[in-house]
C-alpha positions in Angstrom: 17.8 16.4 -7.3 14.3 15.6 -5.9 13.5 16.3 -2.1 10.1 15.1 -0.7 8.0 14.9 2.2 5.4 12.0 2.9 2.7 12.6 4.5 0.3 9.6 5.9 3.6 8.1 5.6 2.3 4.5 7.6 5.2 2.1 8.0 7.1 3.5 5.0 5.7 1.5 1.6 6.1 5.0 -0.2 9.1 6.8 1.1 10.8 3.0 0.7 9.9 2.9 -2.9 10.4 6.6 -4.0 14.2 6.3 -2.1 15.0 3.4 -4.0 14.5 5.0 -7.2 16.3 8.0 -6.1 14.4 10.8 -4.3 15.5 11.6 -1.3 12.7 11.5 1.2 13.5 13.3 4.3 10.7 13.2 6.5 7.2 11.4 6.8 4.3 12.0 8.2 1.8 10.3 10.6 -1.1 9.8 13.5 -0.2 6.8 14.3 3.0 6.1 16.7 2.8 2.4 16.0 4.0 3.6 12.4 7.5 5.5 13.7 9.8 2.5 14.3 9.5 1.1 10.6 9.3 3.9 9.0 12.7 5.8 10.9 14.0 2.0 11.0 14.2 1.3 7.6 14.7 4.7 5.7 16.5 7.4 5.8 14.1 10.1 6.8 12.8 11.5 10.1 9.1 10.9 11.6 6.6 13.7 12.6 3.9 12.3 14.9 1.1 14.7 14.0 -2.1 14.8 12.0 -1.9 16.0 8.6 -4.9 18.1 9.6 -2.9 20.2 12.1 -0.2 20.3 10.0 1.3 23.7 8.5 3.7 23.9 5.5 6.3 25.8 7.8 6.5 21.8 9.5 7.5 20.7 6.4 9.2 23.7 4.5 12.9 22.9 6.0 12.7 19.4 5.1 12.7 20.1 1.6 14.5 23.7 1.1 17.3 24.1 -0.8 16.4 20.9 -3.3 16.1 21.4 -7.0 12.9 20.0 -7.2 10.7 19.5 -4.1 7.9 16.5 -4.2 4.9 16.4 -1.5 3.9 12.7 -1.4 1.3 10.8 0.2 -1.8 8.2 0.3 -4.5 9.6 2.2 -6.1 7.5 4.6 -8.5 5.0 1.6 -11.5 3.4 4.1 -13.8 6.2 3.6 -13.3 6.0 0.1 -13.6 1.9 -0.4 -16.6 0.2 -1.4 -17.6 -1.0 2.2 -17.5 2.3 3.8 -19.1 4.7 1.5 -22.3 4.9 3.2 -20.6 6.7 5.6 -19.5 9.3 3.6 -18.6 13.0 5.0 -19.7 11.5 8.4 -16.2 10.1 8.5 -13.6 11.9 10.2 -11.1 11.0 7.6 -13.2 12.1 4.5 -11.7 15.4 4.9 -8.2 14.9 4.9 -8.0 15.4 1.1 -8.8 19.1 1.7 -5.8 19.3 3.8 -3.4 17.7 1.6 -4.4 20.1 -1.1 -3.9 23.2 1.8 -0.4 22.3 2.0 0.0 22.0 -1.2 -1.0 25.8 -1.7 0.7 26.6 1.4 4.2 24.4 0.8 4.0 25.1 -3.2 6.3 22.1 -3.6 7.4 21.5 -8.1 5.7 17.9 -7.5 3.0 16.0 -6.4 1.7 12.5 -6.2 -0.8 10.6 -4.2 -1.8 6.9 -4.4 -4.9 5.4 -3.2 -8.1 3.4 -3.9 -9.9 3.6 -7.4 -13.0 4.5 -6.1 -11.7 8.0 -4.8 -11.9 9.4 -8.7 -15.5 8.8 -8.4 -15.8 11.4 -5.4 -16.7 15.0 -5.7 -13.6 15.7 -3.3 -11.2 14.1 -5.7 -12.1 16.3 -8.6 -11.9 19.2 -6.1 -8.5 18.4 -5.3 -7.5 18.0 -9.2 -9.3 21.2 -9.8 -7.0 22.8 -6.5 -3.7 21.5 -8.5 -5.3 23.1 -11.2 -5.5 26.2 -9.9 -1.9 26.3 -8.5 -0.8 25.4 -12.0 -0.2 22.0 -12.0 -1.0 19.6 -14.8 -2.6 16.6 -13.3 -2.7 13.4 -14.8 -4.2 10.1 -13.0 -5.3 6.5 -13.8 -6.1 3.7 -11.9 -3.4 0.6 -13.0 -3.0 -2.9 -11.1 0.2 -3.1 -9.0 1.1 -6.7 -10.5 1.7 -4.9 -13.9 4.8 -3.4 -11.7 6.3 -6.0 -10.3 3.9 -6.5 -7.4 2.8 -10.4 -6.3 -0.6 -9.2 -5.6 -3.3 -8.1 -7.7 -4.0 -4.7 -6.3 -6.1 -2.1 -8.4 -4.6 1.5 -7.5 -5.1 5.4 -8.2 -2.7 7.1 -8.9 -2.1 10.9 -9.1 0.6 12.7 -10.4 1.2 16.5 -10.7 4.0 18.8 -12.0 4.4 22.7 -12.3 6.8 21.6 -15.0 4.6 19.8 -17.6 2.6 16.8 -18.2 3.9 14.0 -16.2 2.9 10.2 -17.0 3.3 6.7 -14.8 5.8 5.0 -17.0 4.4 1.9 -19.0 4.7 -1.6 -17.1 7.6 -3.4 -20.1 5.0 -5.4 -22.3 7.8 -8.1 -21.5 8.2 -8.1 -18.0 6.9 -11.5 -16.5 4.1 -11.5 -13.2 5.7 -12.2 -10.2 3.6 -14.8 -8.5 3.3 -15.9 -5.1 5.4 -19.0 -5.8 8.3 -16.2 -6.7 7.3 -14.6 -3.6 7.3 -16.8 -0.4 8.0 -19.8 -1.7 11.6 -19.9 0.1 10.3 -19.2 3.8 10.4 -21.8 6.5 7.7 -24.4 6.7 5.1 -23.3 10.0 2.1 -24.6 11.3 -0.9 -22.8 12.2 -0.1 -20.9 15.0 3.3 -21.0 14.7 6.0 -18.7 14.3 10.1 -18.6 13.1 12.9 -18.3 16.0 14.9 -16.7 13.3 11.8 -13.9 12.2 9.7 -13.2 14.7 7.3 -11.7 11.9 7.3 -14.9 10.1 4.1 -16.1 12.6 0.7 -17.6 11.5 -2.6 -17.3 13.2 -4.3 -20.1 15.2 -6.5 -22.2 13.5 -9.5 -24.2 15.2 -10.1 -27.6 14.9 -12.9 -26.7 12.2 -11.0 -24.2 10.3 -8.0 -26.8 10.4 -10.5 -29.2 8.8 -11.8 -26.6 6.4 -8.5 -25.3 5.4 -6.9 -29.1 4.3 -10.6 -29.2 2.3 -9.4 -26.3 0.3 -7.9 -26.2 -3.3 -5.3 -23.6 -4.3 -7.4 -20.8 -6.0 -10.6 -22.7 -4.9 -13.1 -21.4 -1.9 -15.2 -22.7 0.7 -17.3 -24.2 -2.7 -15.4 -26.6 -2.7 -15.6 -28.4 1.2 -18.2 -30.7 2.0 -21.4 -29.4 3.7 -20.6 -30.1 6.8 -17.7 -27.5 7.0 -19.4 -24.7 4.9 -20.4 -22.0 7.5 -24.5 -21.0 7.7 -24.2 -18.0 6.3 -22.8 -19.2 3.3 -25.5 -22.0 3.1 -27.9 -19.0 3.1 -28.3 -17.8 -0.8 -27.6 -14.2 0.9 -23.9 -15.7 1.6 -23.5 -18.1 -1.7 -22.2 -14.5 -3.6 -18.8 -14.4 -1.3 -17.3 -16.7 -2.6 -13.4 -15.1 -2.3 -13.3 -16.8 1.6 -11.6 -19.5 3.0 -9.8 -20.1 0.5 -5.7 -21.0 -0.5 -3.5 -18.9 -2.8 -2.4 -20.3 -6.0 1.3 -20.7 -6.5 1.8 -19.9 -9.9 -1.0 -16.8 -10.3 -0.2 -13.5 -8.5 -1.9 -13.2 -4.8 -5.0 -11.6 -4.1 -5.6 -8.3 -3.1 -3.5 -7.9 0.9 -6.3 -6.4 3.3 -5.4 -5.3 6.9 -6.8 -8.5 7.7 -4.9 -10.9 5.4 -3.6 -12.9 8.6 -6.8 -14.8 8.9 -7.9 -17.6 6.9 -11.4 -16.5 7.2 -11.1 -13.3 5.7 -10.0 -13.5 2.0 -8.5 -16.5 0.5 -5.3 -15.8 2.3 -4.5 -19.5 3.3 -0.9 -20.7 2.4 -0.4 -22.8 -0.8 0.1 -25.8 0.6 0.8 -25.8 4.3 -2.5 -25.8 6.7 -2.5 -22.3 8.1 -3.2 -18.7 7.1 -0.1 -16.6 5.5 2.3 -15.2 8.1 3.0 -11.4 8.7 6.0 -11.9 6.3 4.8 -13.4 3.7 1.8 -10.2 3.5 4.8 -8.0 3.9 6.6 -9.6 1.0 3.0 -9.7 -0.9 3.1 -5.9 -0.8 6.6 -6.0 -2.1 8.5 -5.1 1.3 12.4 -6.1 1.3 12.6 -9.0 3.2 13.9 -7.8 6.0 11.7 -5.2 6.6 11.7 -4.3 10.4 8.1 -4.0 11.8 8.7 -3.4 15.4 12.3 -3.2 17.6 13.9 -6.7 18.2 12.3 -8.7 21.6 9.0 -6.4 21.8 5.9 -7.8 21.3 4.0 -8.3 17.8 0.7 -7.1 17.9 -0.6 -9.0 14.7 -3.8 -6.9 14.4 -2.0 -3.7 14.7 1.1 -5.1 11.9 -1.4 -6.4 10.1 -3.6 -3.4 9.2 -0.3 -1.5 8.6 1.0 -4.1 6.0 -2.5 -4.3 4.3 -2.6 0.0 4.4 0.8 0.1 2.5 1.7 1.5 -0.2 3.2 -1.6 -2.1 6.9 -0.6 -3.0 7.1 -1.9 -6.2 4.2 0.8 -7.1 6.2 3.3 -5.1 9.4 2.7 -7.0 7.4 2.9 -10.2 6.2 6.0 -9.1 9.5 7.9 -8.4 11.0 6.3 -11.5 8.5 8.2 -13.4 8.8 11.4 -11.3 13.0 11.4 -11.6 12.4 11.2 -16.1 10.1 13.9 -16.1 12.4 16.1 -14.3 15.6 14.6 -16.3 13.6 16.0 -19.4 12.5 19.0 -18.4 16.0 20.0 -17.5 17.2 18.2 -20.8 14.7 21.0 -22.7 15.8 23.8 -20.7 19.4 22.8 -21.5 18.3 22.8 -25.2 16.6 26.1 -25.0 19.4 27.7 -23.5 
């Protein structure tokens, strides 16, 4: 009924989500190569290595034609638009991909639209000129920022998300008032034991960072949904003993069992660099576990069996996902708005 194209597809968070609540996603869309084995691996939709900036709609138009309904999906690249890298602004080669998403939407002049990405973008001049483009094309727009964990996400992660239909109003469904939080504890809590360093024979992906023999001691210091506050002096780190550093306090620190996780960064591997250490054993979260944070199956495949993991590189594509939870939310929403248009037309006919 609904056929869609993603573009800044990454590893496939999106076009996962969206096919499980049934639109057909036939191809996605991408800079980086490191992205095309998980996404071709795990759905069922073809790869175009290209930049969205080069991209034309007649790329994309026999992808889609021929649907009912066609969809033009995506999350734009968020880092220029985050917190820590607004003082770049313009400057940043990414800023402008907005515009182009918005050019193939003139150019592809698909029935649907959505886009996810970080609350701060509905702050930006460029975001309201992108609404104002939808506009334009006669599209009604609706957006709001929500928190993944009310849609079945382990992770409290703060999202935009846009949605726009040549067909009418169209609304993110409500998260049920009675649905319970997944917590990390629902989450991981089945995986096999590792150490530091370590890594599953069974799931390659299922590996933990190395730990020095001061982060080793810091990390066995530290309380589930606690921080570096709670060490002893002699493992808190100089920066935080300046009163500069005293403000950070979301470091070094273990997820709780029973609360939802934290926000997954691209960097969520590292102990260091969020509180991102495991429950109770002494070691940072695995790839997996972040994977299953953002609401991947499973079984997920990252890279092609006996190649190499590059944890930096599988890391910053877990953390840039498009949690599929959110994703599934999304096409849920996407599939009753076009069940009740066609349910009026019917009516009016």
């Amino acid at each position: 009924m609904v056929r869609g194209v993603d573009l800044f597809c990454g590893v496939g968070g999106l076009t996962r989500g969206l096919e499980k609540a049934g639109i057909d996603v036939c191809l996605g869309v991408d800079i980086d190569p490191a992205c095309e084995f998980p996404f071709t691996a795990n759905n069922d939709a073809k790869f175009c290595l290209k930049s969205v900036a080069d991209l034309s709609a007649s790329d994309l138009r026999g992808s889609i034609e021929g649907a009912p309904f066609t969809l033009l999906a995506g999350c734009a690249p968020c880092q220029p638009f985050s917190t820590y890298q607004q003082k770049l602004g313009p400057s940043d080669g990414r800023w402008n991909l907005l515009e182009h998403f918005a050019r193939l939407a003139r150019e592809l002049e698909p029935d649907l639209i959505t886009m996810e990405n970080v609350p701060n973008l509905s702050r930006q001049d460029i975001f309201h000129d992108f609404v104002s483009t939808l506009e334009e094309l006669d599209f009604h727009v609706t957006f709001e920022v929500v928190n993944c964990v009310d849609y079945g996400v382990p992770q409290l992660r703060q999202r935009l998300v846009l949605l726009a239909s040549r067909l009418g109003p169209c609304e993110l469904t409500r998260p049920s008032a009675r649905a319970k939080l997944k917590t990390v504890r629902d989450a991981i809590k089945g995986l096999p034991k590792l150490e530091a360093g370590g890594a599953c024979k069974h799931d390659p992906l299922h590996q933990s960072s190395e730990l020095s023999e001061l982060n080793l001691k810091r990390i066995r210091a530290s309380k589930p949904g606690g921080s570096w506050r709670d060490w002893k002096k002699d493992l808190i780190a100089d920066c935080h003993k300046r009163s500069s550093g005293k403000s950070y306090p979301s470091v070094y620190g273990r997820m709780a069992w029973d609360e939802p996780a934290p926000t997954v960064t691209t960097q969520f591997f590292g102990f260091g660099s969020g509180r991102f250490g495991h429950p109770e054993q002494d070691r940072a979260i695995s790839l997996r576990e972040g994977a299953i944070l953002q609401s991947f199956p499973k079984g997920y495949k990252f890279v092609p069996k006996d190649e190499p993991i590059h944890r930096k590189t599988i890391g910053r594509l877990i953390g840039n996902a498009v949690p599929v939870k959110l994703a599934e939310a999304i096409g849920k929403s996407i599939l009753q708005h076009v069940n009740e248009h066609r349910s009026t037309d019917r009516k009016a006919a």
